[in-house]
N, C-alpha and C positions, 0 to 999 in steps of 0.2 A: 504494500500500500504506500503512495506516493507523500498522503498526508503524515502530519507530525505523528506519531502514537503516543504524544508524551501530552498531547491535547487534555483536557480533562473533558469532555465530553467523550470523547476515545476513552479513555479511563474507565468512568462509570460504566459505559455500554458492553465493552471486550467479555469482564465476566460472565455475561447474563448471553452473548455470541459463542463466545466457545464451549459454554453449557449446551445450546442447539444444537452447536456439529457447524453451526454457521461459519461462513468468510467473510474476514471486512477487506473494504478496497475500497481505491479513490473512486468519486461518484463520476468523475469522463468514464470509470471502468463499466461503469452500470450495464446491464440490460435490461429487458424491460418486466420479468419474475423479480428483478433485485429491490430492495427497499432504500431509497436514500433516503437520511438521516440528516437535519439543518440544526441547526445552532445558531441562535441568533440572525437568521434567516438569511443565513448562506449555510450552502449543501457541505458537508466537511466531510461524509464519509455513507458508503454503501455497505449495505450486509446480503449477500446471498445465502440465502436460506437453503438449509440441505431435501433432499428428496426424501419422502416419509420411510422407507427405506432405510436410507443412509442415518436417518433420525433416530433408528430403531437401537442397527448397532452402537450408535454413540451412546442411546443412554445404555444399554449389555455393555459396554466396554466402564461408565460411570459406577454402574454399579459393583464389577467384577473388583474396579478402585476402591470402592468404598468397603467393600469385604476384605479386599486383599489376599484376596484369592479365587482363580474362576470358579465361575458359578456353579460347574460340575462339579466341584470340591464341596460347597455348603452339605449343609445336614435338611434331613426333609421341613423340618421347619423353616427355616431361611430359604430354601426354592420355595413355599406357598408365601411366607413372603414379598420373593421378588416378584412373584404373577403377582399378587395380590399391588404391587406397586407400578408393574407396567400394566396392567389392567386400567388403575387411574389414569396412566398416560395414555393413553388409547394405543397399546404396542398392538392388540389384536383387533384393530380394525386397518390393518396395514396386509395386504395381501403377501401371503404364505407366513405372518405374523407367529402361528404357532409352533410352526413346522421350524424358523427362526429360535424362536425362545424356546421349544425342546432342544434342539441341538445346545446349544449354550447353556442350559441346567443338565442335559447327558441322562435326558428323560425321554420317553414317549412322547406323540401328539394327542394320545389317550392319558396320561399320564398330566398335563397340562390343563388336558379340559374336565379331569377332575378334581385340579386345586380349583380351576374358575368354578366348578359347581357346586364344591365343595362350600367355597367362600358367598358364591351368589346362595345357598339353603342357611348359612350361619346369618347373614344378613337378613332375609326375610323373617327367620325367626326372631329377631332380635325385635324388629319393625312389626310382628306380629302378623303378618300378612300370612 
């Protein structure tokens, strides 16, 4: 990126970009999926946003960080878990989603959609439904 990085507007925004899987770059770089970002009402920098896809593995690779260790290593608790956390993130509304997130916990696609239904019957019970 051709901009300063030492901008504070760049500052604030970086963390919350490289959480997405996002790219920053100067906004001449832009296309037209890309989001430019102003400051003070000039353009200072663009973020392309990753393919839902590419969104999936970044946050699998966020969390294998936050374990510190891949996700086929957790114990069954922590893989319902992790579904129960990329659930929130809509990982399984992303095509081949589950098929995705069993290989990276070193589970079934049967195996997966019985933490999800496991956790959708704990939930309604809770809700009384």
């Amino acid at each position: 990126m051709a901009e300063p990085l030492d901008h504070p507007f760049v500052a604030a925004v970086k963390p919350l970009v490289d959480a997405m899987g996002g790219e920053l770059m100067a906004p001449g770089e832009a296309q037209p999926d890309d989001v430019v970002l102003a400051w003070e009402g000039e353009d200072l920098l663009a973020v392309r946003l990753p393919q839902l896809s590419d969104s999936l593995d970044h946050i699998l690779a966020a969390l294998e960080r936050k374990h510190g260790m891949p996700l086929a290593e957790l114990d069954r608790k922590s893989k319902q878990s992790v579904v129960r956390i990329l659930e929130a993130r809509g990982a399984f509304s992303v095509r081949h989603g589950v098929e995705t997130v069993a290989s990276a916990l070193g589970v079934s696609r049967f195996t997966v959609y019985n933490y999800l239904n496991r956790e959708n019957a704990r939930e309604s019970a809770v809700k009384g439904d």
